[in-house]
N, CA, C and O atoms as a Tinker XYZ file with bonds, in Angstrom:
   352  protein
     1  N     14.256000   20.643000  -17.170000    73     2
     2  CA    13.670000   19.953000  -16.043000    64     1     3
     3  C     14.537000   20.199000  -14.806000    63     2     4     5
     4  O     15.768000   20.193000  -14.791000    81     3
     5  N     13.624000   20.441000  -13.649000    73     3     6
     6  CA    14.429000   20.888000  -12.700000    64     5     7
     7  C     15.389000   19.588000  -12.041000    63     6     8     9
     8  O     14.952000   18.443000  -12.154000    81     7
     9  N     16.447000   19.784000  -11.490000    73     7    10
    10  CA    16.612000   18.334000  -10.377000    64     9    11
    11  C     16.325000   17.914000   -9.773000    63    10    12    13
    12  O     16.867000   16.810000   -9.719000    81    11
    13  N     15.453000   18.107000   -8.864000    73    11    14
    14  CA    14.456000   17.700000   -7.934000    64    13    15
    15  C     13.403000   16.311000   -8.771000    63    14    16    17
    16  O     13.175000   15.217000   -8.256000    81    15
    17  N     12.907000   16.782000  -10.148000    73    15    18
    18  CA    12.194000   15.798000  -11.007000    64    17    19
    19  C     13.268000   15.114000  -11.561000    63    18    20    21
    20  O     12.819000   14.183000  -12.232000    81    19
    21  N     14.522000   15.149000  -11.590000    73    19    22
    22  CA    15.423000   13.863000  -12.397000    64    21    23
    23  C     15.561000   12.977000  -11.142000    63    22    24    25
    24  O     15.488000   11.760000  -10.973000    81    23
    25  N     15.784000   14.009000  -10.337000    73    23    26
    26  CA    15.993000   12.919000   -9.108000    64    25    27
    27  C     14.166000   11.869000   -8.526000    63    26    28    29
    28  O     13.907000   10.750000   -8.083000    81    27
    29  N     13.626000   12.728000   -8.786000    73    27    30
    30  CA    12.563000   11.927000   -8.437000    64    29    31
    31  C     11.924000   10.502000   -9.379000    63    30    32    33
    32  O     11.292000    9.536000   -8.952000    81    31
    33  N     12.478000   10.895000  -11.141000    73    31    34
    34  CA    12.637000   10.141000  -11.755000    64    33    35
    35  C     13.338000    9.174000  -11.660000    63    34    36    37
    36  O     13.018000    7.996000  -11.817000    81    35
    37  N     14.406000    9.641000  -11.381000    73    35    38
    38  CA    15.860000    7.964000  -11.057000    64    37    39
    39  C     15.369000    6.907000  -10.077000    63    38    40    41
    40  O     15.648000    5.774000  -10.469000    81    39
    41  N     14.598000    6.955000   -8.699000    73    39    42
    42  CA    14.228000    6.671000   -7.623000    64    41    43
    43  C     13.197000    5.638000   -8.008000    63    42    44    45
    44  O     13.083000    4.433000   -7.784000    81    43
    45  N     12.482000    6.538000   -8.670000    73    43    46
    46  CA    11.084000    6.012000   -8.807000    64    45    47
    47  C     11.563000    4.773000   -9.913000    63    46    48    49
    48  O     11.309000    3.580000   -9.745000    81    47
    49  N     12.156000    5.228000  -10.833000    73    47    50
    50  CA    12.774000    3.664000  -12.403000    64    49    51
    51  C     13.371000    3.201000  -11.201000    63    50    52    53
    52  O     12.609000    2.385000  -10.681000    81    51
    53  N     14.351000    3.361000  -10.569000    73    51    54
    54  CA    15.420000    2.318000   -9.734000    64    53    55
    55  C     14.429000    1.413000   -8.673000    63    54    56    57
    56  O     14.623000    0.202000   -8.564000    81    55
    57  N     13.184000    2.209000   -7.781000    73    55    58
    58  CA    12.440000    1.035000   -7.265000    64    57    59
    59  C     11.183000    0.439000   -8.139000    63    58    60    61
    60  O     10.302000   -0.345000   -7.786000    81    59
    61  N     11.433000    1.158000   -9.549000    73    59    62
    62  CA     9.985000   -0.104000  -10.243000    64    61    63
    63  C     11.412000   -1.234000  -10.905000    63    62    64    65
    64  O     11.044000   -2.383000  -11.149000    81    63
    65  N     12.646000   -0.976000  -11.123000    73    63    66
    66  CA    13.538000   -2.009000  -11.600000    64    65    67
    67  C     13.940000   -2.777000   -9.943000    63    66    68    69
    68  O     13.924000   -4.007000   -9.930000    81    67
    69  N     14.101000   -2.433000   -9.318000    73    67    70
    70  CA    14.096000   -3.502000   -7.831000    64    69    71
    71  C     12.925000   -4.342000   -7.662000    63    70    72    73
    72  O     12.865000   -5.531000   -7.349000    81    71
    73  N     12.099000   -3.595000   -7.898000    73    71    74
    74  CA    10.565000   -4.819000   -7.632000    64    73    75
    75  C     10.262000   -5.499000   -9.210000    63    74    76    77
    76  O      9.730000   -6.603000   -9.098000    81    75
    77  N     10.381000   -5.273000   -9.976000    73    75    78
    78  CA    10.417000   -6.133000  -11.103000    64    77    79
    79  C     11.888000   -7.124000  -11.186000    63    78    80    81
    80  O     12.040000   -7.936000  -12.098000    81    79
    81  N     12.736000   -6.952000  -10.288000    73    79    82
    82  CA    13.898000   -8.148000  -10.148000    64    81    83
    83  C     13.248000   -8.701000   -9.196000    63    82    84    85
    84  O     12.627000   -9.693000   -9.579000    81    83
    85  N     13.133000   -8.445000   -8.044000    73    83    86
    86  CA    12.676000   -9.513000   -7.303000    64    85    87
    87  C     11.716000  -10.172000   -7.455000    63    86    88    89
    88  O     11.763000  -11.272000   -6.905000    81    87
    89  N     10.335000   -9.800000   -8.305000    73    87    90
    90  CA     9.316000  -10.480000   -9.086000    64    89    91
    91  C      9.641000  -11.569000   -9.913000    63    90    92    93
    92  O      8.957000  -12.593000   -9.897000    81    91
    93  N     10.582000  -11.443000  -10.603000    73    91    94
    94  CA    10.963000  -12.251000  -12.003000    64    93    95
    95  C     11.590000  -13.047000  -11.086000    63    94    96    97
    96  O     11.043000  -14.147000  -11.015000    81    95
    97  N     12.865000  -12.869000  -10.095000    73    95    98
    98  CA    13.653000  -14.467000   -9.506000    64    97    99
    99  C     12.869000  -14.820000   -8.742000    63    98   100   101
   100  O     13.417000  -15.829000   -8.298000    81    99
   101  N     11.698000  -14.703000   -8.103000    73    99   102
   102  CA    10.979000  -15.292000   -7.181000    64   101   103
   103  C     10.015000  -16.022000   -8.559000    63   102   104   105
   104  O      9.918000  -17.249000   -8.526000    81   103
   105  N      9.548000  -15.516000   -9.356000    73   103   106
   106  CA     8.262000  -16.399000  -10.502000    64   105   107
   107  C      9.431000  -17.515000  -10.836000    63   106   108   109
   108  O      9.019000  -18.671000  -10.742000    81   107
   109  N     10.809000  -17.374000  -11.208000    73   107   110
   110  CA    11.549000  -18.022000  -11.766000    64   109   111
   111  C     12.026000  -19.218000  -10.705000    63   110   112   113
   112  O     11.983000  -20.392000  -11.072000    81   111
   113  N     12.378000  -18.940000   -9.679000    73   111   114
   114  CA    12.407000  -20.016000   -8.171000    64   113   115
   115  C     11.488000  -20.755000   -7.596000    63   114   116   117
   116  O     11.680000  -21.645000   -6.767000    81   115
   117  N     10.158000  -20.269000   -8.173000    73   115   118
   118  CA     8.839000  -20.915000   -7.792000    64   117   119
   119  C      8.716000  -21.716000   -9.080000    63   118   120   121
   120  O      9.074000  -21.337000  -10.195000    81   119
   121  N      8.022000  -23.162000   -8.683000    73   119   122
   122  CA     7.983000  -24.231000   -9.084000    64   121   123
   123  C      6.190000  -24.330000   -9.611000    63   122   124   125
   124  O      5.799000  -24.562000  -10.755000    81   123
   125  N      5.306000  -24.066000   -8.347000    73   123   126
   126  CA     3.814000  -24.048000   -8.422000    64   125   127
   127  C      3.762000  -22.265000   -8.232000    63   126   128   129
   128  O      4.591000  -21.415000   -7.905000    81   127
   129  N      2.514000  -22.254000   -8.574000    73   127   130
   130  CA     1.867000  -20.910000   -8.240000    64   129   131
   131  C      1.503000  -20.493000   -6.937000    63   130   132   133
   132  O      1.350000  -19.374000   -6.447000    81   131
   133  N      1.350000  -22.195000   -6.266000    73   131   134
   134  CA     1.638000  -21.630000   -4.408000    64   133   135
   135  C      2.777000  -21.247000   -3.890000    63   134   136   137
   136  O      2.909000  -20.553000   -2.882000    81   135
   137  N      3.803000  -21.787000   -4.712000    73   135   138
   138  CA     5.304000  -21.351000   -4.129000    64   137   139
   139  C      5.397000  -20.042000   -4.569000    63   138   140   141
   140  O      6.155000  -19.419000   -3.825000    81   139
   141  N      4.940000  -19.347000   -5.479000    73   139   142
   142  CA     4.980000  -17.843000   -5.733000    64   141   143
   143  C      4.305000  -16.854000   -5.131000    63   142   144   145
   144  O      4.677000  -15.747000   -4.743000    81   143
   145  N      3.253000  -17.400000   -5.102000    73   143   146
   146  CA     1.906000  -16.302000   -4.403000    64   145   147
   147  C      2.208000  -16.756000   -2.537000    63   146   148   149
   148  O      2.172000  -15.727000   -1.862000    81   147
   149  N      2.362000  -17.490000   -2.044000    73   147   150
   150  CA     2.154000  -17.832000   -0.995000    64   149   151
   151  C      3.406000  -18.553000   -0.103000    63   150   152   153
   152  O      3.325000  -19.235000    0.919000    81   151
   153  N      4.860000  -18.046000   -1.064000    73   151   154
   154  CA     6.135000  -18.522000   -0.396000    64   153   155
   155  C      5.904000  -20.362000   -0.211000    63   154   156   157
   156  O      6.311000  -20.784000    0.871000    81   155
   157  N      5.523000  -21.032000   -0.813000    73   155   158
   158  CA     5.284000  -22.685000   -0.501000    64   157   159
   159  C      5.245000  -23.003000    0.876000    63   158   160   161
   160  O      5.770000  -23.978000    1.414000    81   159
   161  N      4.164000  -21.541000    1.734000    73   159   162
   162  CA     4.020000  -21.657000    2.878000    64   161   163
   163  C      5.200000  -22.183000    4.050000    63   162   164   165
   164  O      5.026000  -22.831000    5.082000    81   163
   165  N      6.395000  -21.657000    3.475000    73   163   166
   166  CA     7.385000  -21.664000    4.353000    64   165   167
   167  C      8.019000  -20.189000    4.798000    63   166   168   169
   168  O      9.232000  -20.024000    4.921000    81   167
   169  N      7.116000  -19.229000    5.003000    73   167   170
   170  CA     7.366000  -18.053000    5.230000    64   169   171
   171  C      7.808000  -17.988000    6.776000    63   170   172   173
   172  O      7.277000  -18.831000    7.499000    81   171
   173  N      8.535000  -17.268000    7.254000    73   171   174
   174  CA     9.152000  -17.724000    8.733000    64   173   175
   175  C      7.875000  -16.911000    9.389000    63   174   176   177
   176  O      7.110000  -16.315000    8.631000    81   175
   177  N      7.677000  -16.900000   10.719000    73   175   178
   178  CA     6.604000  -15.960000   11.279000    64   177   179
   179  C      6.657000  -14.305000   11.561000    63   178   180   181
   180  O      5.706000  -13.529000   11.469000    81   179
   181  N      7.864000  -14.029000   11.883000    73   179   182
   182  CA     8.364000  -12.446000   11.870000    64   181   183
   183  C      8.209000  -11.885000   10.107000    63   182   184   185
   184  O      8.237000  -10.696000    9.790000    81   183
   185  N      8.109000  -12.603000    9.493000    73   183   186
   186  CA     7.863000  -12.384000    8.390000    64   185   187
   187  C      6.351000  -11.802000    8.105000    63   186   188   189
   188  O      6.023000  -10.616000    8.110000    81   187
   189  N      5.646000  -12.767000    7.895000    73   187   190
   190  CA     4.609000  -12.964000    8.202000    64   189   191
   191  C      3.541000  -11.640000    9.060000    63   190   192   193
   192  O      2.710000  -10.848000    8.616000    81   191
   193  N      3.926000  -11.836000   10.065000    73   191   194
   194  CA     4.002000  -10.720000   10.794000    64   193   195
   195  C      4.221000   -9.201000   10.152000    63   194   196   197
   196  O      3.265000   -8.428000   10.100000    81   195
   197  N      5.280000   -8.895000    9.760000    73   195   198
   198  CA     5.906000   -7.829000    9.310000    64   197   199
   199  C      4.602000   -7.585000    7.929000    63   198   200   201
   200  O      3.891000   -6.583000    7.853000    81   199
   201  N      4.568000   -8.518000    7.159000    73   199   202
   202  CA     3.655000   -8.344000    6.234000    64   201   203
   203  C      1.835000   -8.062000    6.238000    63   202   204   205
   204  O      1.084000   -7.572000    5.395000    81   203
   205  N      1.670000   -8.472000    7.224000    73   203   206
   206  CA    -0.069000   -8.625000    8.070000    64   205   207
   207  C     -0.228000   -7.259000    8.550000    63   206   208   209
   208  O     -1.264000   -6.621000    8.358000    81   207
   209  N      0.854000   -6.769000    9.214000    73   207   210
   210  CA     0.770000   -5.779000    9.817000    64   209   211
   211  C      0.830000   -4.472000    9.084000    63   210   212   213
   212  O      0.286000   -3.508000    9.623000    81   211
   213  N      1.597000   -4.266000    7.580000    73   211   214
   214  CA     1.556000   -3.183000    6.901000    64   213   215
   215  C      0.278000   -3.493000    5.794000    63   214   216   217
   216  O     -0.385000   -2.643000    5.198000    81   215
   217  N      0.136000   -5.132000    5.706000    73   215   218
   218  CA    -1.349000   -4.512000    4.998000    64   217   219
   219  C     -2.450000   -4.286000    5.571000    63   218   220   221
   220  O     -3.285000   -3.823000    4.795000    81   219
   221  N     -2.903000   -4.463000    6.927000    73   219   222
   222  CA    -3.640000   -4.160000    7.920000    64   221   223
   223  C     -3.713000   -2.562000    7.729000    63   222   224   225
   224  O     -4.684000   -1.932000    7.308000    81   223
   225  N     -2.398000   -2.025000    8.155000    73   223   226
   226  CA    -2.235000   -0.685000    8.072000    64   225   227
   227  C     -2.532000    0.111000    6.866000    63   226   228   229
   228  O     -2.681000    1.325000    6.727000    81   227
   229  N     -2.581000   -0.847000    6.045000    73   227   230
   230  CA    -2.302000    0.157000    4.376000    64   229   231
   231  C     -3.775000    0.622000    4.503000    63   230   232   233
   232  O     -3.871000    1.702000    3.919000    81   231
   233  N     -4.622000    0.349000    4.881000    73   231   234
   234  CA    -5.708000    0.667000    4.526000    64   233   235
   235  C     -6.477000    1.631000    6.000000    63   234   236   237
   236  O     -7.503000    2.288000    6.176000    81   235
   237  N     -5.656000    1.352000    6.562000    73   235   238
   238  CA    -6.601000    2.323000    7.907000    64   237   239
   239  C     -6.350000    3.446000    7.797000    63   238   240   241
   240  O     -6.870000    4.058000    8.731000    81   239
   241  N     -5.589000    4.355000    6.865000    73   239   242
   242  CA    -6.043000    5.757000    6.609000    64   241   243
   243  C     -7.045000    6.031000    6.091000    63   242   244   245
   244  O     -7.660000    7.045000    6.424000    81   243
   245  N     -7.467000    5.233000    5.170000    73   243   246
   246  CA    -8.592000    5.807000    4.301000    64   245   247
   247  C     -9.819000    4.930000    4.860000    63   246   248   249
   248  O    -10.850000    4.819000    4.196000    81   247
   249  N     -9.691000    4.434000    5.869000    73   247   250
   250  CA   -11.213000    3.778000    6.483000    64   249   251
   251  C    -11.188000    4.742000    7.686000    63   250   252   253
   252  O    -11.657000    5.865000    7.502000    81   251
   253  N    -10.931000    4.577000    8.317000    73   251   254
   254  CA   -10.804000    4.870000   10.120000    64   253   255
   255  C    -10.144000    5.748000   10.639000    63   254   256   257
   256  O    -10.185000    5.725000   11.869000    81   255
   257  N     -9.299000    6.839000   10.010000    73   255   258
   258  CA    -8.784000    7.622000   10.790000    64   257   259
   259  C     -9.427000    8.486000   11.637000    63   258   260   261
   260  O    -10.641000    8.579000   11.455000    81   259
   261  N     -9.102000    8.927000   12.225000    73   259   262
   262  CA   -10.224000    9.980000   12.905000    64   261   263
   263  C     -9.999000   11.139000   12.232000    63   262   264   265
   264  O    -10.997000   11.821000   12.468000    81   263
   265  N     -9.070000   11.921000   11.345000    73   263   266
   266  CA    -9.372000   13.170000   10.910000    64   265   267
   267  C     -9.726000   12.868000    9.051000    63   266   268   269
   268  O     -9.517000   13.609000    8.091000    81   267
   269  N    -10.266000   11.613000    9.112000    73   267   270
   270  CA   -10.978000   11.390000    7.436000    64   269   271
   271  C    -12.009000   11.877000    7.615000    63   270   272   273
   272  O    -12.376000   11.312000    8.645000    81   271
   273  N    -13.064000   12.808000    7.234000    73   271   274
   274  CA   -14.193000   12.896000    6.963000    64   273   275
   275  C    -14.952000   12.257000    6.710000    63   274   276   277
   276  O    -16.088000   12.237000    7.183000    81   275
   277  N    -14.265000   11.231000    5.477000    73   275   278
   278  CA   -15.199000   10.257000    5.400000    64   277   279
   279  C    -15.776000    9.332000    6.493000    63   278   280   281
   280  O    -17.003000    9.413000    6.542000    81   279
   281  N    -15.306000    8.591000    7.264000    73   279   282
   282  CA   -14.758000    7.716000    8.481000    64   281   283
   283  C    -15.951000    8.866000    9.262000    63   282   284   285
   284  O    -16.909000    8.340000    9.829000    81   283
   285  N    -15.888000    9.810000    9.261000    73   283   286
   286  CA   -16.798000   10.370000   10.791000    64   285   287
   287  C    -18.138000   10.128000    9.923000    63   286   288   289
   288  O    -19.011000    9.315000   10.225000    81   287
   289  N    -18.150000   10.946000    8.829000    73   287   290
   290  CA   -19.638000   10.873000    7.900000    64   289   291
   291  C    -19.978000    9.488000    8.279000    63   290   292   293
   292  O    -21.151000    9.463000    8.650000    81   291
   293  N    -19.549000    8.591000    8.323000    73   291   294
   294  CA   -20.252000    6.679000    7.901000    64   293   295
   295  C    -20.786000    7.194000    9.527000    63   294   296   297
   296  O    -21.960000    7.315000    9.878000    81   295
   297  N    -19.461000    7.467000   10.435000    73   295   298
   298  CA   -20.104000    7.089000   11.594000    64   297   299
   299  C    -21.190000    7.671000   12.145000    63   298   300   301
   300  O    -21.803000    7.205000   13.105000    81   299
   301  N    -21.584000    9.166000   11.297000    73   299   302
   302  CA   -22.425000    9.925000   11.931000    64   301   303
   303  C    -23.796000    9.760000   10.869000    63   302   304   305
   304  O    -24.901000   10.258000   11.085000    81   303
   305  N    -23.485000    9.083000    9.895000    73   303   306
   306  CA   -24.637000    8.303000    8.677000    64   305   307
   307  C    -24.993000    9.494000    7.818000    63   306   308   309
   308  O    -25.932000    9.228000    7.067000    81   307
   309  N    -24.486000   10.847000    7.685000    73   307   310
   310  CA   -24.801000   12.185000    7.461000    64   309   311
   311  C    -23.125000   12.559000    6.261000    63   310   312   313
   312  O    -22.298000   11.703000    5.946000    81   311
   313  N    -23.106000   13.567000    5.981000    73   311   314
   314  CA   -21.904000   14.057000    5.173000    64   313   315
   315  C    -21.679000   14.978000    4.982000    63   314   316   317
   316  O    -22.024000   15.661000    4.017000    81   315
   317  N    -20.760000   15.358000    6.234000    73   315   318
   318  CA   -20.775000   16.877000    6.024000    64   317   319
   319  C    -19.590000   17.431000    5.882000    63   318   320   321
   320  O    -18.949000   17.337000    6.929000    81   319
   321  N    -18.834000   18.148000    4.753000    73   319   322
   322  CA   -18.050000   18.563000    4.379000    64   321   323
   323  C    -17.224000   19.974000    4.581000    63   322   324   325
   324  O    -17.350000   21.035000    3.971000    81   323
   325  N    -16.254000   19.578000    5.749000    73   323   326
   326  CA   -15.962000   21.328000    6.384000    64   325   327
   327  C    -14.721000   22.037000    6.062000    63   326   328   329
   328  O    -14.007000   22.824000    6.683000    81   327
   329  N    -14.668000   21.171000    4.143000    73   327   330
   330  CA   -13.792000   22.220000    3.537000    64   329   331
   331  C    -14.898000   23.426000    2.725000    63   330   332   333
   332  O    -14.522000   24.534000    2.344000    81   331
   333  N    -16.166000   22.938000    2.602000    73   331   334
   334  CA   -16.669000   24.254000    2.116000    64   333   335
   335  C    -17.837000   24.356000    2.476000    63   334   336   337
   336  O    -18.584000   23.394000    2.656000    81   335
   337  N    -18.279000   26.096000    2.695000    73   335   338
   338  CA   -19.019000   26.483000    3.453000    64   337   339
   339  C    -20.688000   25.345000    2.952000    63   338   340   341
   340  O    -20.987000   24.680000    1.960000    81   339
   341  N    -21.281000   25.620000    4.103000    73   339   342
   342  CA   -23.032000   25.104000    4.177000    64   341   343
   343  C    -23.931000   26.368000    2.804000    63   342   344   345
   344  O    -23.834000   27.570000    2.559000    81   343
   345  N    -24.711000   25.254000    2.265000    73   343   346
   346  CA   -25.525000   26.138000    0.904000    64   345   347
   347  C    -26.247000   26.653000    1.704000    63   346   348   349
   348  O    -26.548000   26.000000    2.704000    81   347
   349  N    -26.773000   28.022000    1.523000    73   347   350
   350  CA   -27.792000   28.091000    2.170000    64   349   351
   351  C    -29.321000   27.910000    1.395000    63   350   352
   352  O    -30.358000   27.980000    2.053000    81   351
């Protein structure tokens, strides 16, 4: 295996073991299921913020970009695909 894939391996275990620690002491610090899912609504607002704003974003590539195809097709109600040529 080349190094490029061990290294991409280590990264990838080291951030699914970072987000499975911070999962487990946050389920374990939370008391209700609102204090887990929803910070017991004491989330500061820059927070908040910071979070609204990348899931807002997470999804506007694949709705709205302007160079999605898909996104022009909805807008043009048609589907036209100009990675490969027209049938004739």
């Amino acid at each position: 295996m080349e190094a490029k894939v061990i290294w991409l391996f280590a990264f990838v275990g080291m951030y699914w073991a970072y987000c499975i620690f911070w999962g487990v002491k946050g389920a374990l610090q939370a008391k209700t299921a609102s204090d887990y899912f929803i910070a017991g609504r004491r989330m500061s607002m820059w927070v908040f913020i910071l979070a609204a704003t990348a899931t807002s974003f997470s999804g506007w590539p694949m709705k709205v970009h302007p160079e999605n195809d898909v996104a022009v097709a909805a807008r043009m109600k048609t589907h036209i695909d100009m990675r490969r040529p027209a049938m004739k």
